[in-house]
C-alpha positions as CSV (number, residue, x, y, z in Angstrom):
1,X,-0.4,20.3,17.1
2,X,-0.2,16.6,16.7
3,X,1.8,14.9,19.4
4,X,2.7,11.0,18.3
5,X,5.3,10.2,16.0
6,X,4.6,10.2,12.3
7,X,5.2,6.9,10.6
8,X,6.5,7.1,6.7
9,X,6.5,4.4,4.3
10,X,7.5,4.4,0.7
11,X,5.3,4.0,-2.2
12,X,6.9,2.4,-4.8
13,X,6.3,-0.6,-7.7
14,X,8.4,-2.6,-9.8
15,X,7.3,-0.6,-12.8
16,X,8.2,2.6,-14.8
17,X,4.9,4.7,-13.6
18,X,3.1,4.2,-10.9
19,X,0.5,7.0,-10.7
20,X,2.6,10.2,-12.2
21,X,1.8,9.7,-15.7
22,X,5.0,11.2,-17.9
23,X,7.5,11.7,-14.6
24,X,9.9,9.0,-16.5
25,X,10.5,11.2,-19.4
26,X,12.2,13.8,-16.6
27,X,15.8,13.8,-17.2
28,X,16.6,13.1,-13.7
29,X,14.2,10.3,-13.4
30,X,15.7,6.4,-13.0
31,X,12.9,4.8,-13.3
32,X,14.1,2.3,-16.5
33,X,16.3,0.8,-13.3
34,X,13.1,-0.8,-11.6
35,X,14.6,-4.1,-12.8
36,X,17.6,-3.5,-11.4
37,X,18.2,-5.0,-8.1
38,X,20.9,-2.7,-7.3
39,X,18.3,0.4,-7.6
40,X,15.9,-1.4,-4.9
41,X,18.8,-2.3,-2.5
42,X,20.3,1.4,-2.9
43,X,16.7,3.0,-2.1
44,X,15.7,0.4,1.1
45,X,19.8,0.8,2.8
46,X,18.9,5.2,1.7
47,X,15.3,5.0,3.4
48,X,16.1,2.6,6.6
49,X,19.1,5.2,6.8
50,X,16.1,7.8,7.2
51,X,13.7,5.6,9.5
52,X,11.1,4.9,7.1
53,X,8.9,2.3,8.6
54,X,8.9,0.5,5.5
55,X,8.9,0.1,1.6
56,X,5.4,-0.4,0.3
57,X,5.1,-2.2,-3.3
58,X,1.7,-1.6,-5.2
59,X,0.9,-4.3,-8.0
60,X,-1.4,-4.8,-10.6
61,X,-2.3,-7.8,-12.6
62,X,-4.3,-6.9,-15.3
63,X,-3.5,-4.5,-18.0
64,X,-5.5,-0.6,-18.4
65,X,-7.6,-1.5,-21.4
66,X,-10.3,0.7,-21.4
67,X,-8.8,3.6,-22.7
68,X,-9.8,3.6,-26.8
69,X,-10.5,0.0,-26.0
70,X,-7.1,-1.3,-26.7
71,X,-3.7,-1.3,-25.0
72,X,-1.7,1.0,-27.2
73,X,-1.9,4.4,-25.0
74,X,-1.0,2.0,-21.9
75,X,1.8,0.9,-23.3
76,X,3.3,3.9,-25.3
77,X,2.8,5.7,-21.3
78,X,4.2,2.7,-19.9
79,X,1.3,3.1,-17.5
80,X,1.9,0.4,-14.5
81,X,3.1,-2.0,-17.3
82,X,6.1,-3.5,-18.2
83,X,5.4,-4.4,-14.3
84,X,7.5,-6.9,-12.2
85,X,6.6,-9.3,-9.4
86,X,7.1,-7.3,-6.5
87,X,8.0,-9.8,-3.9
88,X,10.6,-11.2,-6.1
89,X,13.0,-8.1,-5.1
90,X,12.1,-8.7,-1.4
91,X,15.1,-11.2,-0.3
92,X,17.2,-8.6,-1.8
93,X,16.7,-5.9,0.1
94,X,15.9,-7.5,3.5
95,X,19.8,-8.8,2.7
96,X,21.0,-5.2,2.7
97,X,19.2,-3.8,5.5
98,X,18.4,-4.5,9.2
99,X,15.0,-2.9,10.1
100,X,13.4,-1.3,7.6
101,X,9.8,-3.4,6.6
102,X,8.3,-4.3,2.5
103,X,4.9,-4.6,2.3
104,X,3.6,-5.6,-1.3
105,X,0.3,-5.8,-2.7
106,X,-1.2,-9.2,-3.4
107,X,-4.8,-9.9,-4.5
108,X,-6.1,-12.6,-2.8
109,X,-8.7,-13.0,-5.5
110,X,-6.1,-15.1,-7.7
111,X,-4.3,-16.5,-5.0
112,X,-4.7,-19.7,-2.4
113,X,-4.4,-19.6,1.0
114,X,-2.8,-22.8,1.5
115,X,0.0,-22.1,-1.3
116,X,0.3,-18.3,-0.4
117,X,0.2,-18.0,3.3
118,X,3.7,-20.2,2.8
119,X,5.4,-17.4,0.9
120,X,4.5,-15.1,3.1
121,X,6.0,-17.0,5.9
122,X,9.3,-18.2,3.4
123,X,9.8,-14.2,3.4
124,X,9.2,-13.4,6.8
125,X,11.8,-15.5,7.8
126,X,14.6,-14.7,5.3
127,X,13.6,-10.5,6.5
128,X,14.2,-11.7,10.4
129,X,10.2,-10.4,10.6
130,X,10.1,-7.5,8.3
131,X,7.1,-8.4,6.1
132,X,3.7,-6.8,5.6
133,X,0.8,-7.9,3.0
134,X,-1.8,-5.2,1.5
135,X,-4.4,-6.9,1.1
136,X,-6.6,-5.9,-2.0
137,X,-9.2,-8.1,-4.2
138,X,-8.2,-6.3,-7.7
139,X,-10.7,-5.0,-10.0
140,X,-9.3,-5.3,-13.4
141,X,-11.6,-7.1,-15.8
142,X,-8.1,-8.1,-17.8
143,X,-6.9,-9.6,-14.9
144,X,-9.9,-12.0,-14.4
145,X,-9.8,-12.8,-18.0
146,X,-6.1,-13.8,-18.0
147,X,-6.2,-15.5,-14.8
148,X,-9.0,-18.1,-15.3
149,X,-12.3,-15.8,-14.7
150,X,-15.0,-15.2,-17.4
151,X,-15.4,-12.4,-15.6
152,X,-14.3,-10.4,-12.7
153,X,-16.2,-11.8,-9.6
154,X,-19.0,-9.2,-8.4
155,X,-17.2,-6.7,-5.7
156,X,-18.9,-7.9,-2.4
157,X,-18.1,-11.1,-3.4
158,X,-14.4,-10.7,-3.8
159,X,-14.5,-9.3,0.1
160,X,-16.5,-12.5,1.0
161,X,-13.9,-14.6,-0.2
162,X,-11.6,-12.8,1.2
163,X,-12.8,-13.3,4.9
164,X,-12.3,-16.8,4.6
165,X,-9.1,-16.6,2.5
166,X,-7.8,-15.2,5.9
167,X,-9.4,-17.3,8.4
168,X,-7.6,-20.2,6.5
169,X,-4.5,-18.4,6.7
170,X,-5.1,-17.3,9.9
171,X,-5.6,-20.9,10.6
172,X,-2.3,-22.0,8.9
173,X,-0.2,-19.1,10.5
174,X,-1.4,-18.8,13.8
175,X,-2.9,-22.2,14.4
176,X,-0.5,-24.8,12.8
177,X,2.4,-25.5,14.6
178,X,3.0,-24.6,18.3
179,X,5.9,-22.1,19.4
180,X,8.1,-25.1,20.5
181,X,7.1,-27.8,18.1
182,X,10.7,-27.6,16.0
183,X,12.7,-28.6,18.8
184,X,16.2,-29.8,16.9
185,X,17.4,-32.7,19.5
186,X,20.2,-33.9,17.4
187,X,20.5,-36.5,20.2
188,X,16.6,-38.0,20.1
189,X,16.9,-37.2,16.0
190,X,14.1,-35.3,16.1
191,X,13.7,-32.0,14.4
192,X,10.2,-31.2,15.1
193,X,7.6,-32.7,17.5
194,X,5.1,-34.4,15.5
195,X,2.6,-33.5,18.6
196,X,2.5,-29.9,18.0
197,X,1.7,-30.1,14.5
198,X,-1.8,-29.7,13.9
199,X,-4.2,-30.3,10.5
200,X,-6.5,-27.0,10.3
201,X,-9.5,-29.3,9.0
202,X,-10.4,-26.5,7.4
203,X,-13.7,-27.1,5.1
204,X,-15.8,-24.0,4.1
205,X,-17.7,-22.4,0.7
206,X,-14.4,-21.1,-1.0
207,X,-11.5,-23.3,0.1
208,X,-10.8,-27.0,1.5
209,X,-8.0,-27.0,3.9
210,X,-7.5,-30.2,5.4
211,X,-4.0,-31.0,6.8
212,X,-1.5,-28.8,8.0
213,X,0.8,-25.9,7.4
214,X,4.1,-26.4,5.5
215,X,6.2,-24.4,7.1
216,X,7.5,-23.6,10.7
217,X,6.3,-20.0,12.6
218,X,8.3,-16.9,11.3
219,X,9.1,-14.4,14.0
220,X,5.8,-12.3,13.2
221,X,3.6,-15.6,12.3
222,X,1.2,-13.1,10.1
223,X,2.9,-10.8,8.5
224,X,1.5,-7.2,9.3
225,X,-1.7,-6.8,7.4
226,X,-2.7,-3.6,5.4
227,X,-5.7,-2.9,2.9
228,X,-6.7,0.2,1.1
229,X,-10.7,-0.3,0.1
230,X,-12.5,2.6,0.0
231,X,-16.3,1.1,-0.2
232,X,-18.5,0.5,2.8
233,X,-17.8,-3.2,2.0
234,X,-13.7,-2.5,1.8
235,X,-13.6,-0.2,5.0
236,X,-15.5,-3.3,6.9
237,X,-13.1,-5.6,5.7
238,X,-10.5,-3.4,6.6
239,X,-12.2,-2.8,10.3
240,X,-12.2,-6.8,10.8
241,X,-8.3,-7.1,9.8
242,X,-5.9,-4.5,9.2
243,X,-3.3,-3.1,11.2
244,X,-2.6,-0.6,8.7
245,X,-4.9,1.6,6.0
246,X,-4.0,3.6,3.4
247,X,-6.5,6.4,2.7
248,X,-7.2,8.8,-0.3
249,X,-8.3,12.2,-0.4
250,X,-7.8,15.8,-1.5
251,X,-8.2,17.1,1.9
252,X,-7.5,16.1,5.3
253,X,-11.6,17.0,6.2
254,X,-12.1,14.2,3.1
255,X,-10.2,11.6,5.1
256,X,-10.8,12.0,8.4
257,X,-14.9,10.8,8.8
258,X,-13.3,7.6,6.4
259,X,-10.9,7.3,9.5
260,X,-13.6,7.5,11.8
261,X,-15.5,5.0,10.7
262,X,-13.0,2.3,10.0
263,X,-12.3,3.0,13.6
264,X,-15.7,3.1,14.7
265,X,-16.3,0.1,13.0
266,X,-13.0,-1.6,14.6
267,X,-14.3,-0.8,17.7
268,X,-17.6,-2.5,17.6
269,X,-15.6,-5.8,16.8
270,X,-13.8,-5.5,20.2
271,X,-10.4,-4.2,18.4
272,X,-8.7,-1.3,20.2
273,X,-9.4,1.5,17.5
274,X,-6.0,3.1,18.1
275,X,-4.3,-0.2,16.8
276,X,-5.3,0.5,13.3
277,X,-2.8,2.7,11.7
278,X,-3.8,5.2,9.1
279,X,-1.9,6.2,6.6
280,X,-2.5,9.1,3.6
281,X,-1.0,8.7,0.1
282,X,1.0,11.9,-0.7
283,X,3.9,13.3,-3.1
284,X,6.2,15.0,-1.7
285,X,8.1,17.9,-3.7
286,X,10.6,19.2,-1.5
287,X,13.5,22.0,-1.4
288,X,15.3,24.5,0.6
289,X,13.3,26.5,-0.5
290,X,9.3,27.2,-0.5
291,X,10.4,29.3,-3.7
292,X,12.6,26.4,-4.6
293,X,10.3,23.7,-4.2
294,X,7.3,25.7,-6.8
295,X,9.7,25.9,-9.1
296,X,10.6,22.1,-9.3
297,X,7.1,21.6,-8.7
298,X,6.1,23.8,-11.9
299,X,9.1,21.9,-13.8
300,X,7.6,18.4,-12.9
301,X,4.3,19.5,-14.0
302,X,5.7,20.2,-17.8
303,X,6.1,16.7,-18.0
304,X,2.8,15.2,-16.9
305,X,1.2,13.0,-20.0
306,X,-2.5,13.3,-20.7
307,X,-2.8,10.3,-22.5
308,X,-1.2,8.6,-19.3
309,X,-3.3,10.2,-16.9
310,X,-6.6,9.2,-18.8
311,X,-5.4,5.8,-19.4
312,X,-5.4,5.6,-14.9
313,X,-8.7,7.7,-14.7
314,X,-10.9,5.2,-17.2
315,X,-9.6,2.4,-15.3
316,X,-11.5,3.3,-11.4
317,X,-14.3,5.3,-13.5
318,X,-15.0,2.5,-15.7
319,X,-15.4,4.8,-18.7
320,X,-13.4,4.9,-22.0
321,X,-12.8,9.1,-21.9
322,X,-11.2,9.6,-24.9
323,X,-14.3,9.7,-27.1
324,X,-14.9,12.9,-25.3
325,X,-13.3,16.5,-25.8
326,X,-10.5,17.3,-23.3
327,X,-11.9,20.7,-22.4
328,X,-15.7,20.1,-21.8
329,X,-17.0,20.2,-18.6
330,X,-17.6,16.6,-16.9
331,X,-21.2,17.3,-15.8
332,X,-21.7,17.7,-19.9
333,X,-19.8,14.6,-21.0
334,X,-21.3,11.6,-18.7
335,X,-23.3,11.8,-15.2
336,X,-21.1,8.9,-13.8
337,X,-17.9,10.7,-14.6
338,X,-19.3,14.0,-13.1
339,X,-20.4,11.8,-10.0
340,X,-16.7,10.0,-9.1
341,X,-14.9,13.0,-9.6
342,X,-17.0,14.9,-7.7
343,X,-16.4,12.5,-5.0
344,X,-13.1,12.8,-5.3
345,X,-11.8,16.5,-6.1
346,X,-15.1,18.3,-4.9
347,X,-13.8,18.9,-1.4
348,X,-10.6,19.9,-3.0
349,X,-12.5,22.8,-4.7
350,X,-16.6,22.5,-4.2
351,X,-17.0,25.4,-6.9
352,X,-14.9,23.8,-9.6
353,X,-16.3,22.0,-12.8
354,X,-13.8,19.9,-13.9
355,X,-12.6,19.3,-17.2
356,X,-10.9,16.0,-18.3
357,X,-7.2,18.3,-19.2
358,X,-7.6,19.7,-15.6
359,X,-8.1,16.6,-14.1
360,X,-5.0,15.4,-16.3
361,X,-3.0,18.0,-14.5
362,X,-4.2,17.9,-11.5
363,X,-3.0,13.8,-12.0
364,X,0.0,14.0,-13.5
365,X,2.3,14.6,-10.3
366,X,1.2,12.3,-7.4
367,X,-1.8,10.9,-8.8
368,X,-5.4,11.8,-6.4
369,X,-3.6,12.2,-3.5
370,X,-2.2,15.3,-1.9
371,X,1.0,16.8,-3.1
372,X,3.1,18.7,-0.3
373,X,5.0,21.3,-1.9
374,X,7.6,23.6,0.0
375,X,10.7,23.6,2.7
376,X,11.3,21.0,5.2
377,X,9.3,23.1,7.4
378,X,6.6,23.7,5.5
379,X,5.6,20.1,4.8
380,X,6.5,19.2,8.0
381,X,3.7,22.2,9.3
382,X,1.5,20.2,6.8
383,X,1.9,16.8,7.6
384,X,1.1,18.0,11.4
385,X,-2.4,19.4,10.0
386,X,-3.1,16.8,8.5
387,X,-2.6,14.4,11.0
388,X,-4.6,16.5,13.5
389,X,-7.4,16.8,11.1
390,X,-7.4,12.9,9.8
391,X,-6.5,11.5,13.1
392,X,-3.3,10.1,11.0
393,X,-1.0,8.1,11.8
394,X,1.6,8.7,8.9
395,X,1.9,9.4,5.3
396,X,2.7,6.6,2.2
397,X,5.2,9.2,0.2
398,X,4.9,8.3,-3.6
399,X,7.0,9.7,-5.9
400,X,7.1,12.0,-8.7
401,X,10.9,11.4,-9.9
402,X,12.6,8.7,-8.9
403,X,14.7,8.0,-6.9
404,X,14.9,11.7,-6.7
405,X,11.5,12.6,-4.6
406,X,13.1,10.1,-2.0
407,X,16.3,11.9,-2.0
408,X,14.9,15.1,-0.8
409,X,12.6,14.0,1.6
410,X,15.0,12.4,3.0
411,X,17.3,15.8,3.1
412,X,14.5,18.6,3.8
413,X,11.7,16.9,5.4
414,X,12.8,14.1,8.0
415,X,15.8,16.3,9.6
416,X,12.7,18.8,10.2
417,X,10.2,16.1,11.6
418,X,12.9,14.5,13.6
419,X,13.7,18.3,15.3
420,X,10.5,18.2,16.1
421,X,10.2,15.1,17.9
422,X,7.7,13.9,15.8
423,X,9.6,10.9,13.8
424,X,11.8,8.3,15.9
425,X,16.0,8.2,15.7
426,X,15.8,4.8,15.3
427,X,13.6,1.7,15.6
428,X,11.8,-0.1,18.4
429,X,12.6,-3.8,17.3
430,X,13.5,-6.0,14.8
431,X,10.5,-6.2,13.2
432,X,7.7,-4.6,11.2
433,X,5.0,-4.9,13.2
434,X,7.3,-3.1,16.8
435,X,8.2,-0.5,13.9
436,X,4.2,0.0,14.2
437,X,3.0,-1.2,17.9
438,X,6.6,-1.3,19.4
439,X,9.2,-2.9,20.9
440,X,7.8,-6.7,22.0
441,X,5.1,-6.4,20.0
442,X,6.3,-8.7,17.3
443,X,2.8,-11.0,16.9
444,X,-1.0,-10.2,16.2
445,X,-2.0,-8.4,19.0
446,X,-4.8,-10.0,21.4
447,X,-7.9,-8.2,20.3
448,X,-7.0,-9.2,16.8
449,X,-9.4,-11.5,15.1
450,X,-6.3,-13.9,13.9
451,X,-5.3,-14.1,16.9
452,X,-7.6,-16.0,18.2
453,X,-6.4,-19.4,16.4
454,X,-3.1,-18.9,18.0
455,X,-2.0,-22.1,19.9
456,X,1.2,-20.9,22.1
């Protein structure tokens, strides 16, 4: 049986749905409070209470449009839209808590590094060193439309971009300003040593970076970096500069060669392959109860939308599916469609031909990902196979109800993993990145590629 300590985060957004399609209808579902800031404080103080490593925020900027080529069934679903600026809530929470971490999603493809890497930094100082970024490059054509694009920017491309969207900020975080230059002598007047701020004189093929960073180190510098891609191109990127990866599949045999290689591929770029934390998105539905936990399981189910569910499946696929009939088989309807969702449910059940309705089910609670189902020890006997099998390093718990999936993992699952030595009583350090390495660890480590523009 697995032997380290598993690492939890939270997956949440600052939206109705996030990927169970219908879940808000549930009676005890609060999810019309994601723009409240008292729901996000009460979950982060309920979570940090638990010793979740953090809260991570998924965002999207573009709209689901492919489905009946409108936006109607997106909307009527609420399907990742009315949706919120997730870092907005960020302050808030850090303010009621002491060491839990918030990682949110931005897509470098519509940001600057020069403008960016300072918000970052702005929130890593107001969370005492409790910020992570998941990195992604967004694929949405809607969001490349409404943010300046004819169209989206071919998908190797985006990661190219992105290398040196982080060497600049790389350059600004690490590189910038020396540990010492703010020096506050109220008697000299001087605030900060004007010798140990330097320009980055960065000039390259995306981005012109002359002069030097705004704003003074934060206690992490660069906040911890995570990224989810899932392409040979993603899981290089992801290789070269995460710390953390969140991976999908059906099975823990699905993950674990992805694993592998993002390790392997680590590995070969001098990083320590250990350092790189990997994560599987799962829903939990817990109880006292195996018995129990079916039952609420089979109750959540009766609310899972179709429409929902096929308004997130065209979006990845790339396919408008509702010109086709709910019950024919996939491998009849389009060859591409039979192709990704073989890719992704296949290992799940290599016999199956799946129709669009079972696919919809299957979706409805917890999305692609895994859904552990049972008592506080039977999830806990899961998580420890699947970490074996994977090579894990923790889990990403989305929810199904909310805040109610949180609630019980909290009460059946983390009493269980915590009896069994296998989750921490409480935290390394004071930041995110000693939640993950531990205590001292609070900057890049030294085999890490950003490291290397660090000036002491």
């Amino acid at each position: 049986m697995a032997e380290r300590l598993i690492h939890l985060n939270a997956f949440e957004n600052a939206s109705p749905v996030n990927i169970s399609s219908g879940l808000w209808r549930h009676p005890e579902d609060q999810s019309h409070r994601y723009k409240d800031i008292r729901y996000w404080t009460e979950l982060a103080i309920m979570l940090e209470g638990a010793g979740f490593d953090s809260m991570f925020l998924a965002d999207i900027l573009g709209i689901f449009d492919l489905y009946q080529g409108k936006t109607d069934a997106t909307l009527r679903t609420a399907t990742q839209v009315p949706i919120n600026d997730p870092l907005l809530i960020i302050s808030a929470m850090a303010a009621a808590t002491r060491h839990i971490g918030f990682a949110a999603t931005v897509s470098l493809t519509y940001e600057h590094p020069y403008s960016f890497a300072r918000r970052m930094t702005s929130l890593d100082h107001a969370s005492d060193g409790r910020i992570g970024w998941n990195i992604v490059t967004s694929y949405l054509e809607s969001a490349a439309r409404n943010l300046g694009l004819d169209s989206q920017i071919p998908h190797d491309q985006r990661y190219d971009r992105g290398d040196e969207f982080l060497e600049v900020a790389y350059k600004l975080w690490e590189g910038s300003w020396e540990d010492d230059a703010v020096v506050i002598d109220k008697a000299r007047g001087v605030y900060v040593d004007p010798a140990k701020v330097h320009k980055i004189a960065h000039h390259g093929r995306h981005f012109s970076v002359p002069d030097a960073f705004l704003a003074e180190p934060s206690p992490q510098r660069t906040p911890v970096l995570f990224q989810a891609g899932s392409s040979a191109r993603g899981q290089q990127f992801a290789a070269t500069h995460a710390e953390g990866v969140f991976v999908h599949g059906t099975r823990p045999e699905v993950i674990a060669p992805v694993v592998a290689n993002i390790r392997a591929r680590a590995a070969a770029l001098g990083r320590d392959p250990r350092s790189i934390k990997a994560f599987a998105v799962t829903t939990i539905v817990a109880a006292e109860t195996d018995e129990e936990a079916q039952a609420k399981y089979r109750d959540l189910q009766s609310y899972a939308d179709y429409e929902g569910a096929m308004v997130q499946f065209s979006g990845p696929l790339g396919l408008d599916v509702s010109k086709f009939d709910p019950d024919q088989p996939l491998t009849e309807i389009n060859p591409n469609a039979a192709h990704f969702t073989a890719q992704l449910f296949s290992a799940a059940d290599p016999d199956r031909v799946w129709t669009l309705r079972q696919i919809a089910e299957y979706l409805g609670v917890g999305g692609m990902g895994p859904k552990f189902v049972g008592s506080g020890k039977t999830i806990a006997d899961e998580m420890q196979r699947w970490v074996d099998i994977a090579d894990l390093d923790g889990f990403n718990v989305t929810y199904a109800i909310r805040p109610g999936t949180f609630v019980d993992t909290v009460k059946h699952v983390v009493p269980e993993l915590r009896r069994r030595g296998l989750m921490r009583t409480a935290y390394p350090g004071t930041t995110l990145r000693e939640t993950l390495y531990g205590a001292g660890q609070k900057r890049l480590r030294d085999d890490h590629p950003g490291k290397r523009y660090w000036r002491g």
